[in-house]
SEDO-841899 format. One record per residue: residue in three letters; x, y, z of N, C-alpha, C in turn. Coordinates in pm, whole numbers, plus 50000, padded with zeros to 5 digits. Example, Ala and Ser with C-alpha at 12.3 -4.5 7.8 and 13.67 -1.06 7.14 Angstrom:
% SEDO-841899
ALA513194943150780512304955050780513204967050780 SER512854977550708513674989450714512905000350787 
//
This chain:
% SEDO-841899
UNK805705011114997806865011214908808065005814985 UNK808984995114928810084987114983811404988814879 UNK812014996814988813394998914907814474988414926 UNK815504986514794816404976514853817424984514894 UNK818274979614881819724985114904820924970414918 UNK822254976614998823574964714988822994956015117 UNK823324942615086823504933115171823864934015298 UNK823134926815407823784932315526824754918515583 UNK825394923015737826024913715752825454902015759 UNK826204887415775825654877215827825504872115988 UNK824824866216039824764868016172826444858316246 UNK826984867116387827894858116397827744843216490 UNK828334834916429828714821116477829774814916573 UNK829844807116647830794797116677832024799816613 UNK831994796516503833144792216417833774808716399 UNK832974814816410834104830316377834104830716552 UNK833764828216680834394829716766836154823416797 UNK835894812216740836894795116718837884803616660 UNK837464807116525838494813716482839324827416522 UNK838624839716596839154848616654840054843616760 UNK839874835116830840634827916949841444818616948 UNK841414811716796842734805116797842424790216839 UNK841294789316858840464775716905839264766616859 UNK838964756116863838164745716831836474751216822 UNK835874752116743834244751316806834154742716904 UNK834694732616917834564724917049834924733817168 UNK836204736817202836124748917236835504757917297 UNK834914767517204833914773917225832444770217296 UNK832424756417198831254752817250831284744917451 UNK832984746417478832314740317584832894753717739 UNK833054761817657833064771117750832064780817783 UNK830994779017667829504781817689828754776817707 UNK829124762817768827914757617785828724744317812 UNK829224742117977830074730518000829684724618038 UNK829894709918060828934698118044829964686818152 UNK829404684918262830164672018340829754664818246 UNK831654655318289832064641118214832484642618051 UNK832274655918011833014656417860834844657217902 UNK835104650717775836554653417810837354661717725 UNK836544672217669836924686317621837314692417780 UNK839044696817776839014705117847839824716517814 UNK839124732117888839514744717865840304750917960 UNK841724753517898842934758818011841954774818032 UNK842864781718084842494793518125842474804918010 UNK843564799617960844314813317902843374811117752 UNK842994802017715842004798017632840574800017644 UNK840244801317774838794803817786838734819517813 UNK840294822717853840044838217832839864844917655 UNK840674840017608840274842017469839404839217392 UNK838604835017399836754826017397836594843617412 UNK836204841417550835354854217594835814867217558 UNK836784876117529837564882517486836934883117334 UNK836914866917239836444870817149834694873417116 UNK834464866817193832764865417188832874884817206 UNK833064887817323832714904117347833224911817190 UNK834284907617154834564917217035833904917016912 UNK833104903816919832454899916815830894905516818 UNK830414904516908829334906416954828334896316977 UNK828934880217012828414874017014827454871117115 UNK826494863617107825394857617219825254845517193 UNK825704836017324825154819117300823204822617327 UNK823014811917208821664808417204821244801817290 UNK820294806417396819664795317449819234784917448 UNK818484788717337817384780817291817904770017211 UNK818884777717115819584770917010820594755817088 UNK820894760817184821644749617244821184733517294 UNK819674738617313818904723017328818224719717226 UNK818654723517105817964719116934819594722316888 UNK819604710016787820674707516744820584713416567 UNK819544718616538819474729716432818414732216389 UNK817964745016333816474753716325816064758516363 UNK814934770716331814684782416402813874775716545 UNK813734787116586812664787616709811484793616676 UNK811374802316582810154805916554809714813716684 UNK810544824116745810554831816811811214844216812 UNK810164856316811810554866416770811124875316889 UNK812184888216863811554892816996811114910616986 UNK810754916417067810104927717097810934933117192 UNK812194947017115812474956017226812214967917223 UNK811944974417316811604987817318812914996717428 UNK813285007317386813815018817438813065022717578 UNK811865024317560811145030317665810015026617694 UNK809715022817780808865017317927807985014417875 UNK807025007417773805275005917715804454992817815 UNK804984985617858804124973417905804294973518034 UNK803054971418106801704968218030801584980917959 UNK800814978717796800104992917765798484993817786 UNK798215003617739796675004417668795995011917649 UNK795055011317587794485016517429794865033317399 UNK794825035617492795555049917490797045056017489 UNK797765043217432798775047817474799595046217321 UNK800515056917323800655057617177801405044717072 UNK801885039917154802425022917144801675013517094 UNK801425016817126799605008417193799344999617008 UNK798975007416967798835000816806800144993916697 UNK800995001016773802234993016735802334975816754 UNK802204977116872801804962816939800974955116916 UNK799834960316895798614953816821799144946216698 UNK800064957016617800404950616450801104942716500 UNK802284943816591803534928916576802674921316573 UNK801614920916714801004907916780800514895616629 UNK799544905616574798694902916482799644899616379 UNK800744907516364801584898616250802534886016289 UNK802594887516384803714876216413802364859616450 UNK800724865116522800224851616476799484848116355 UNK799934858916218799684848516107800564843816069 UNK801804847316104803054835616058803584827716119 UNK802824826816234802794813816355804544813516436 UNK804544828616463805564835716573805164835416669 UNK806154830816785806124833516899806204848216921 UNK806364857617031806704867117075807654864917210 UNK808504871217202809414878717368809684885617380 UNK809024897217445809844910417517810874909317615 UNK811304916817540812854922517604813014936117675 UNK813504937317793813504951617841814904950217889 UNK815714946317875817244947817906817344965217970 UNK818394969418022818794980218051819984975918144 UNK820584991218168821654987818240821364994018412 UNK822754983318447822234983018594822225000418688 UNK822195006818601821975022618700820555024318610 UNK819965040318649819425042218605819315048618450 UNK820385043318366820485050618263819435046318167 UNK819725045218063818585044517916818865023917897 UNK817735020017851817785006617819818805006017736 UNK819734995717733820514987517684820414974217620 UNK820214974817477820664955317407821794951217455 UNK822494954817501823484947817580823684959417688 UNK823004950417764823494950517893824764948818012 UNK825024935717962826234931818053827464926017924 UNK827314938717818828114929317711827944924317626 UNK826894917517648826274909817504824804907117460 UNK824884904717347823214906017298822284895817381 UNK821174898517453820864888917544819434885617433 UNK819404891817313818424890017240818574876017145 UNK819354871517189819884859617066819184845117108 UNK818384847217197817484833517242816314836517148 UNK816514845317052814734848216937815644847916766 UNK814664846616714815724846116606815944855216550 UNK815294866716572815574880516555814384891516617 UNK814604903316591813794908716700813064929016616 UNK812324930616653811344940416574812304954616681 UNK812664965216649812734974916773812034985316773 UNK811144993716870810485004416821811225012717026 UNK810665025516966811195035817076811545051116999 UNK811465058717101811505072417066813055078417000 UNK814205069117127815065072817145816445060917152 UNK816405057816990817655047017004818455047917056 UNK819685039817089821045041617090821555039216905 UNK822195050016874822715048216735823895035216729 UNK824885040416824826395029216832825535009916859 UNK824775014916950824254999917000823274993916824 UNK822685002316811822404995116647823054992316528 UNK824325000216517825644995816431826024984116507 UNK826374986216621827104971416694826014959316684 UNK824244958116675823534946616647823604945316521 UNK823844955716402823904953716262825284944016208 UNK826464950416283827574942616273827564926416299 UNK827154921216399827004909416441826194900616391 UNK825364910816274825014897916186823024895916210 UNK822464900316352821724892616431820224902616353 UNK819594898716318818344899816219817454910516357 UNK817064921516254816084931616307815954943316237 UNK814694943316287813804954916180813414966816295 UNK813914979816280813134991716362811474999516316 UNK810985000616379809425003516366810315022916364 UNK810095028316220810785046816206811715037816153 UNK812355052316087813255053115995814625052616062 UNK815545045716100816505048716165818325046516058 UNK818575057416092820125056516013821425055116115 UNK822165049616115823425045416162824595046216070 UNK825345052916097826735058316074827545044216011 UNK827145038215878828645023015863827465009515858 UNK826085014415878825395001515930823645003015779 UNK823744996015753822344993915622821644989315721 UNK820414996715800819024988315926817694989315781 UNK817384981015841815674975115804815024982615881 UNK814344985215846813084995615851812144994115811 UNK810865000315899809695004515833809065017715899 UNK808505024015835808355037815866807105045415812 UNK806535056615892805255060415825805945073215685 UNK805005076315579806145088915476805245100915527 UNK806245104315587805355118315676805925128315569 UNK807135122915523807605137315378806235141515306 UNK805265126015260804585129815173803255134515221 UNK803125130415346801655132315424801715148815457 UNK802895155415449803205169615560802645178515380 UNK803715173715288803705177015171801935179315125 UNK801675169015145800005171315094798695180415168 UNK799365180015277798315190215422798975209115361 UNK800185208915274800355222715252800145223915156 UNK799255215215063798765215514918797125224014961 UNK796255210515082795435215315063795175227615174 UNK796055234315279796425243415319796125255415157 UNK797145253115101797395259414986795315265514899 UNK795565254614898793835255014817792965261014911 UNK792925261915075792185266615120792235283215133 UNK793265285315056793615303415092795125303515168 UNK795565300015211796715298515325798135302815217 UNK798385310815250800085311715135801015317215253 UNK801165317715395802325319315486801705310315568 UNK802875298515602802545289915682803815285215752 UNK803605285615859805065282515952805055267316006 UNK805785267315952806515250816032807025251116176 UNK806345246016300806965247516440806905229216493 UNK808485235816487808695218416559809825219916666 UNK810815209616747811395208516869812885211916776 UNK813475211016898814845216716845816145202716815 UNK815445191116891816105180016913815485174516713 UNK815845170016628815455166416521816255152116496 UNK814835143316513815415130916480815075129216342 UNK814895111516303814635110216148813295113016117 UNK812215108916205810795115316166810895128616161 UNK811515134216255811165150816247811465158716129 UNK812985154416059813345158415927812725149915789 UNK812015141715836811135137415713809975141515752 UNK809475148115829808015156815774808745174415768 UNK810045176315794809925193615763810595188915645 UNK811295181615587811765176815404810465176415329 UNK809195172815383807795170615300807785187015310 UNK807605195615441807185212815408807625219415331 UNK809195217915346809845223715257809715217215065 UNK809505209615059809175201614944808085206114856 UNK806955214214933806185224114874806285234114834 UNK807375237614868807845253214844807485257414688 UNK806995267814684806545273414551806065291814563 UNK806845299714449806475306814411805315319314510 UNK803895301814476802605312914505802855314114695 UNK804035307814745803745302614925804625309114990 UNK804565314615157805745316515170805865304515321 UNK807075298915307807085289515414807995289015493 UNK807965290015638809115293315713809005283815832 UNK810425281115882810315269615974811505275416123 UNK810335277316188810885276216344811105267916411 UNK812195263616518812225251316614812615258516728 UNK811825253016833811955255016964810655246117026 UNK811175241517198810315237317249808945240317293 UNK808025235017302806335234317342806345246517419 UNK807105241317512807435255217636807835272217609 UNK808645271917508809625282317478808505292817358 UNK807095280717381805905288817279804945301717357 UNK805765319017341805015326517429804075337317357 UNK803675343117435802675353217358803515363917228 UNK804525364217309805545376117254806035369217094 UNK806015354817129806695348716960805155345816868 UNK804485346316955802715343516890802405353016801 UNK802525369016903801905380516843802995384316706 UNK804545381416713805385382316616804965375416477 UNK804915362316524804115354316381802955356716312 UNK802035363416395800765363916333800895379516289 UNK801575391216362802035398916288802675397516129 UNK803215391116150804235388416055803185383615905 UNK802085377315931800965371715846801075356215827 UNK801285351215924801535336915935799685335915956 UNK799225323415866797475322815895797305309015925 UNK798495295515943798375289215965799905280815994 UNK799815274516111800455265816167800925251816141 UNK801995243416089802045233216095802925227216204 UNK802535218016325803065216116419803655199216408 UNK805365202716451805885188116410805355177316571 UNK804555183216688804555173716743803365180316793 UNK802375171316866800915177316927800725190517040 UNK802415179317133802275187417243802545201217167 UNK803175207117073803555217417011802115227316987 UNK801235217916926799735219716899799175226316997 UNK798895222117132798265222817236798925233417298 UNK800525240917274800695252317346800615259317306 UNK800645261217121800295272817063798965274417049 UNK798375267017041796495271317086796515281117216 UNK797155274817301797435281617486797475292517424 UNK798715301117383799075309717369798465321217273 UNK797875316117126797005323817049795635327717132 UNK795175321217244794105322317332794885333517417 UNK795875336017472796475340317582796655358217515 UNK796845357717379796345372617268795625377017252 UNK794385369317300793195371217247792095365917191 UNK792755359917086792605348016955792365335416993 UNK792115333416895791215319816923791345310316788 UNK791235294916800791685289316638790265284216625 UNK789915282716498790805287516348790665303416355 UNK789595308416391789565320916382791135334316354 UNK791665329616454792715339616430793535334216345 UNK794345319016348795075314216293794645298816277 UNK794805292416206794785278416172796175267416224 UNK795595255016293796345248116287796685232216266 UNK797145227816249797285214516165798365205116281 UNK797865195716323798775186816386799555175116261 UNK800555174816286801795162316187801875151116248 UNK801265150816378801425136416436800275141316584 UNK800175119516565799105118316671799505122416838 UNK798835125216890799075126817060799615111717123 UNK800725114517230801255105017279799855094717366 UNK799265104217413798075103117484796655110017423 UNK795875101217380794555113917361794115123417472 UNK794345136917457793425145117528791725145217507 UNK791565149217592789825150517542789445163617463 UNK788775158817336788415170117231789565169317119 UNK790105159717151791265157017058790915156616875 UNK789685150716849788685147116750788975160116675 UNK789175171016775788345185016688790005190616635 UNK790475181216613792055189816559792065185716438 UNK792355192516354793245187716205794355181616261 UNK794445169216164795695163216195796465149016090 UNK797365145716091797695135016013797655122216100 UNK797315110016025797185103616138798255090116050 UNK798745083216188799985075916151799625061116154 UNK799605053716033799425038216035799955028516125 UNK800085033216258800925024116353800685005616329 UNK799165002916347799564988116322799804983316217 UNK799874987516077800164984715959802024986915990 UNK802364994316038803954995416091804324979216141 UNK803694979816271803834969716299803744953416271 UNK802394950416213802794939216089804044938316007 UNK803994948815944804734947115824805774947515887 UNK806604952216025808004949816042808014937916047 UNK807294927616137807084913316149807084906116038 UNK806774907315922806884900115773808424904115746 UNK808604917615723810214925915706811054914815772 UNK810504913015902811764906315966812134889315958 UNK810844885715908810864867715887811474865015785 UNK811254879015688811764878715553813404881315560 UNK814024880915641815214888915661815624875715746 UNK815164867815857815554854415949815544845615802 UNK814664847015749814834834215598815884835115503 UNK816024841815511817284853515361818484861515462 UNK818834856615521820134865215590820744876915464 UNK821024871915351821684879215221821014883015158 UNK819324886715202818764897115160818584909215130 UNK818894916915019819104933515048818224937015114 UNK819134949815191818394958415276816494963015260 UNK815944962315331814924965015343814154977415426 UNK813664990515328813154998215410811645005015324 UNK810845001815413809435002215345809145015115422 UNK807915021215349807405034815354806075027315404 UNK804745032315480803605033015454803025048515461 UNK801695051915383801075061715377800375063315481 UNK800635079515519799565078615671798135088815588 UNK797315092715673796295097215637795825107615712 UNK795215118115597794585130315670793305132115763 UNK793155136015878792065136115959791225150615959 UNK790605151315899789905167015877789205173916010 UNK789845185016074789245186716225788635200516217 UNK788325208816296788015223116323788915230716367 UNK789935228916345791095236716363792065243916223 UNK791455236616145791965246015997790285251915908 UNK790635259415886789655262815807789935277015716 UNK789235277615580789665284815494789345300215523 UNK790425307715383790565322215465790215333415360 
//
């Protein structure tokens, strides 16, 4: 499912640098890119205002664009937040990558990864030293755990074409998206929860709540009914002890829905650490795949997330968006799917 929405910006140009500065695209153009024997020349106080405006704008000279005198490159690019390449097959990325790959060579895309960051050890940076160093692609797919929100209003502003792999919202900024509907996947695991006997079921997820995390506890809560009772705890993997175990299952909690695996894997620890044992004592249901497969992983209930179908389809999202600059917003849903394990079972 592909939602529209308002128009986004257009990407910025030359000519809105020219114009912030009070100067020529010539100008511009030759203070980015100066050329012995032209007889364009740039005083100081002029090439300070160039640059001055490029930074406020958010501009990036094209590389690429500069030795083609007009048309795409037919080069995409690939950034990530956090560290994936090299990956493989185990790694939760891992299928993400597979889809760009695979989508970007049926539409006869190049690929470039990008790992920008800044020069300490802080969190990767699209701009790095200032400016978008992504503007040598003609636009670019982003996936990662942990955006920068301001840095994706500031690439939305500038015009410069990209699609995030999750749902991501920014404060002033309409992003393209594509995303798995964990609302409806979480929603349907407490239906058939429901049918199996189960009517107290606790929601345990982290305390940090990004946009996936509140679109699968919006699907729990979304069940809410009458015959159920549904309650939602947050705290970390860690902060999961015997003392909050024996409380819940006191309490008549008979099954678990966990917003992240590692969540999975400590409350098993801990219902073992009582006594208990799953499904036997309590039932539990994983909402998302392991960053890493553990071994025996098979034997969990769990939802499982369309990563390379994500990934294609941002790659179409985004060609469709380099072709149509004044395309409405674009944010597509895909359906993920239930994995039936030995960890839920009826009561």
């Amino acid at each position: 499912m592909t939602l529209t929405g308002p128009k986004r910006a257009r990407r910025v140009t030359q000519s809105d640098v020219a114009a912030m500065a009070g100067v020529s695209t010539a100008v511009v153009s030759a203070v980015i890119s100066p050329k012995p024997g032209k007889t364009i020349r740039v005083g100081e106080e002029a090439e300070k205002r160039v640059r001055a405006a490029m930074e406020a704008l958010g501009y990036a000279p094209n590389i690429v664009a500069q030795s083609l005198a007009r048309g795409r490159r037919n080069i995409i690019g690939v950034f990530t937040y956090e560290a994936m390449f090299p990956s493989d097959r185990e790694n939760f990325f891992y299928p993400f990558l597979l889809g760009i790959e695979r989508g970007a060579m049926k539409l006869g895309q190049d690929l470039l990864l990008f790992t920008s960051s800044s020069l300490d050890t802080g969190p990767r940076s699209i701009f790095p030293s200032g400016t978008n160093r992504m503007g040598v692609a003609d636009g670019a797919v982003l996936l990662g755990e942990e955006p920068d929100k301001s840095e994706l209003k500031r690439l939305h502003d500038t015009g410069f074409p990209f699609v995030t792999i999750g749902r991501r919202e920014a404060e002033g900024a309409e992003i393209d998206w594509v995303a798995a509907d964990y609302a409806s996947a979480v929603s349907d695991v407490v239906e058939r929860c429901a049918a199996l006997g189960h009517k107290k079921m606790l929601f345990l997820g982290g305390t940090e709540v990004r946009e996936q995390h509140a679109d699968r506890e919006e699907g729990f809560r979304r069940s809410a009914a009458e015959r159920l009772t549904l309650t939602v705890e947050r705290l970390e993997p860690a902060a999961i002890d015997t003392e909050k175990v024996s409380a819940w299952l006191g309490a008549g909690v008979t099954v678990f829905l966990t917003e992240t695996f590692s969540h999975a894997v400590a409350l098993e620890r801990q219902i073992a650490a009582t006594g208990g044992s799953v499904p036997e004592t309590a039932s539990i249901v994983a909402l998302a795949a392991p960053m890493l497969d553990p071994a025996g992983v098979e034997r969990w209930t769990r939802i499982s997330i369309p990563r390379e179908e994500m990934g294609e389809r941002a790659v179409r999202n985004l060609i469709a968006r380099i072709g149509d600059p004044e395309h409405d917003v674009m944010r597509t849903t895909l359906p993920c799917g239930y994995v039936p394990g030995a960890t839920l079972q009826a009561i």
